[in-house]
N, C-alpha and C positions, 0 to 999 in steps of 0.2 A: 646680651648677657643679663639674666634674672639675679638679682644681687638681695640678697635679704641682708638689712642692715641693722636688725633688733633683734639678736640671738644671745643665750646662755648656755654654759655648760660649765661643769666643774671637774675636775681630777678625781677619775676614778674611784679615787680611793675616799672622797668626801661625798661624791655625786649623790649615796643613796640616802645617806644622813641629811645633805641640803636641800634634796628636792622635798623628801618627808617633814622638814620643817616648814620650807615653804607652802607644801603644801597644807600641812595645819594649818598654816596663819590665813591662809586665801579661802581655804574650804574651795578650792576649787579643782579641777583634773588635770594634771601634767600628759603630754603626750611622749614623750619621749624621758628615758633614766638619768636622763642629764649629764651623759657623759658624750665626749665629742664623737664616738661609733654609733650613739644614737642619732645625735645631728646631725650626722654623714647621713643614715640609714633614711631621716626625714627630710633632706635634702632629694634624696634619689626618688622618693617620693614624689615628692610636689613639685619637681625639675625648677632645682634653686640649684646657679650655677655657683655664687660665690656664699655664705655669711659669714657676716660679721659678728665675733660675741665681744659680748662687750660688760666688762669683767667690774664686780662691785667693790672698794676698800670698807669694810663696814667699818673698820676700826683702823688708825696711825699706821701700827706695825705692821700692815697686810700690803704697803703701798710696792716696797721695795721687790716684794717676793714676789705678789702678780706682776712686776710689771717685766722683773728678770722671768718669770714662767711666759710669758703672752712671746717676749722674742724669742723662747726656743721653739714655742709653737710656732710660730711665723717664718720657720726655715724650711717648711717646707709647705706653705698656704698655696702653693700654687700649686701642686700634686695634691694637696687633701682638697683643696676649694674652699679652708675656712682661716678666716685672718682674724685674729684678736686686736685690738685697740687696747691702752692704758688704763689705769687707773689713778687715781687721786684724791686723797681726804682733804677737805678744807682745812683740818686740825692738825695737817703735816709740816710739820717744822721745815723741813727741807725741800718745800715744793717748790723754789722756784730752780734748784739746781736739778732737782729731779725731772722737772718739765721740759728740762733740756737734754736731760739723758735719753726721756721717752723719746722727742723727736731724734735724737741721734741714734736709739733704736729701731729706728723707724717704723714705730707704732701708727704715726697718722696723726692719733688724735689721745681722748678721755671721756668714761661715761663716769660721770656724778650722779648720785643721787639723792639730794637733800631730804627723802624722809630716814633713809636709811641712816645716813650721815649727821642727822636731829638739826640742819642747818639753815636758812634759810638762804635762799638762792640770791637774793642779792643783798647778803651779808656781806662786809667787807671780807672776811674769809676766801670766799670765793669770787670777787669781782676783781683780787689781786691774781685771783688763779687764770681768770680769762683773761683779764689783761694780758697775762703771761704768754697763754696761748694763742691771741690774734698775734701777738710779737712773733711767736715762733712758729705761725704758721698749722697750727696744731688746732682739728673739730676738737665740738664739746658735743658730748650725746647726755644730757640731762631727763630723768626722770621727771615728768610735769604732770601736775594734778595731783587726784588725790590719789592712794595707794591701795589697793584693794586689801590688804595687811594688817591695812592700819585707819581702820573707820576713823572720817571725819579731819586728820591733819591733810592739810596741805600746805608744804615747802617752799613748793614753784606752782604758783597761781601764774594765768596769764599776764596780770598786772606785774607781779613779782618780774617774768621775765622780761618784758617791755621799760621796768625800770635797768633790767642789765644791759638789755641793747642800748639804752639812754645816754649811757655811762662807758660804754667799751665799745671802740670802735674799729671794726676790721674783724670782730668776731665771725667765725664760723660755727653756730652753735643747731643744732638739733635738737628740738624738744618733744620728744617722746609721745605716743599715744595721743596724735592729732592736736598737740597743742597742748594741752590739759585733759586729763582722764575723768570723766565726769564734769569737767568744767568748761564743754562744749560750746556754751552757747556764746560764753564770756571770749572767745578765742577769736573769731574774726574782726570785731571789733576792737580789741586791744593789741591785734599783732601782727593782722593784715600789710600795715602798715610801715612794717620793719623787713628787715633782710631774714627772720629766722626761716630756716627746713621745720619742717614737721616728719613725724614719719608714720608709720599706720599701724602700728606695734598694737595689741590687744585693744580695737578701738572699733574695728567692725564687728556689725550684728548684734553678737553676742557671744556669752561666756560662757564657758563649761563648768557650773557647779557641781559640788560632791553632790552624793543623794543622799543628804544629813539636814537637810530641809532649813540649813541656814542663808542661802539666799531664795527667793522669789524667783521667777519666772521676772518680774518687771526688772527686778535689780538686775538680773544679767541682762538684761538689753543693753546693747550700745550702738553705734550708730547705724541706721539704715542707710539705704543707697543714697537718699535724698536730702538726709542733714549730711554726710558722706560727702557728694557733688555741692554742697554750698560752700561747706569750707575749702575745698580746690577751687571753687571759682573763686572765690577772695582770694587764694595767694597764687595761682595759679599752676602749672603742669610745674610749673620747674623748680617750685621751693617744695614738693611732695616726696618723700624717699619710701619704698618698701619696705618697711617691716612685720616680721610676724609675731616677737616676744617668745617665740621659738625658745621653753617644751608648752609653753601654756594657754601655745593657740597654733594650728597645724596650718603650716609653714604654705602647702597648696591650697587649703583652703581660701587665705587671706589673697592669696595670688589669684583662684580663681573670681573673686569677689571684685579685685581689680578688674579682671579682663572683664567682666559681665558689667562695667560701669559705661554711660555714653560719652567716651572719649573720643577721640582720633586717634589713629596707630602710633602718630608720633606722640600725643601725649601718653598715653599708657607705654610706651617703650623709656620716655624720659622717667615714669614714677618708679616704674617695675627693675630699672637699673641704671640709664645712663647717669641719672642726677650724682647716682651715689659712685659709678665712674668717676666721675671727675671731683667729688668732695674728696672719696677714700682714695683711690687710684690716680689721682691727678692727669687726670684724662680729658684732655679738653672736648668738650660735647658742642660741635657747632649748630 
């Protein structure tokens, strides 16, 4: 099973307003309308059996409504092939009740995003939220690095996440776009060493900029085959999870870029899906 575990979409009726901001703020090319017909449609594509989206609170009041919309979607993820996870703001009054509702809806987990969210990742804000979530069993998919959005902040530095692992223990946490988005070199060195997943969300090759001459040709590069295979070999086959960041990077491409890496079959079968088996699916992978 091909499980892409770094997907967006939004409700129809917001899709074409959200993707067009986003796309402002990236300067860069969406590949799909960002509604979940598209996702299916790039799914059937690039032969992704399951994704994962995985939904943003940018503000308090958005926690309750995504996270009641994600379990209706979720009744029927095994006919469509797309499962949504949680949401959660550090600045939610009632996260720790809610963090028990999510797994009683059983969402799985939560994706944060500390640039979105203006927070720092190992703000006590959200070190009480993970606590919450090794307690109850519940991944975290966190935004790391910088944000292509947002020149120059970064929320969740590798450092930043290594002090969360420090502090919370029993975490299942994912950190996005190999560790750090741009903060590549800093990632095996500061995290190797800990229990985190990484996943491969917007982090190979390169990036599709608009043709508005606001990025470079060097600025969209991001990692080749060979910075790529170093950081798998510091954390190995089994802390790696597929993602594509799916509409903002094409779902078979990043799939084919895996299979064209020099793995063994069982390691590119553990990146391409089983990992995320047994995180999302609780599937044990012998």
């Amino acid at each position: 099973m091909v499980i892409d575990i770094h997907t967006h979409s939004f409700p129809d009726k917001i899709a074409g307003t959200a993707i067009g901001n986003l796309k402002k703020a990236s300067h860069t090319v969406p590949f799909t309308d960002g509604t979940m017909k598209g996702l299916k449609a790039s799914m059937e594509e690039g032969g992704i059996d399951l994704s994962v989206v995985l939904p943003v609170a940018t503000a308090e009041r958005q926690v309750i409504h995504i996270n009641d919309a994600s379990a209706r979607a979720n009744e029927v993820w095994e006919e469509r092939g797309i499962f949504s996870a949680g949401a959660m703001h550090p600045c939610f009054d009632g996260w720790k009740d809610e963090l028990a509702r999510i797994r009683d809806l059983g969402l799985k987990g939560i994706k944060v995003h500390p640039v979105y969210q203006d927070v720092d990742l190992n703000d006590i804000r959200f070190l009480r939220i993970f606590d919450r979530c090794a307690e109850l069993g519940l991944f975290v998919v966190t935004h790391a690095g910088l944000d292509i959005g947002f020149p120059g902040v970064v929320r969740c530095s590798p450092k930043m996440a290594a002090d969360v692992l420090s502090k919370v223990s029993g975490l299942k946490i994912v950190l996005a776009h190999m560790g750090g988005w741009k903060n590549w070199q800093e990632v095996p060195e500061m995290l190797a060493g800990t229990n985190a997943y990484l996943d491969t969300a917007f982090s190979t090759e390169r990036f599709y900029p608009q043709d508005d001459g606001y990025w470079s040709a060097e600025d969209a590069a991001m990692l080749d085959r060979d910075e790529f295979m170093k950081i798998v070999s510091a954390f190995g086959s089994r802390r790696i999870l597929f993602g594509s960041d799916c509409p903002w990077s094409r779902q078979g491409e990043v799939k084919s870029f895996i299979e064209s890496l020099p793995l063994d079959e069982t390691d590119r079968e553990m990146i391409l899906g089983k990992n995320a088996e047994e995180l999302i699916l609780n599937r044990h992978i012998n």
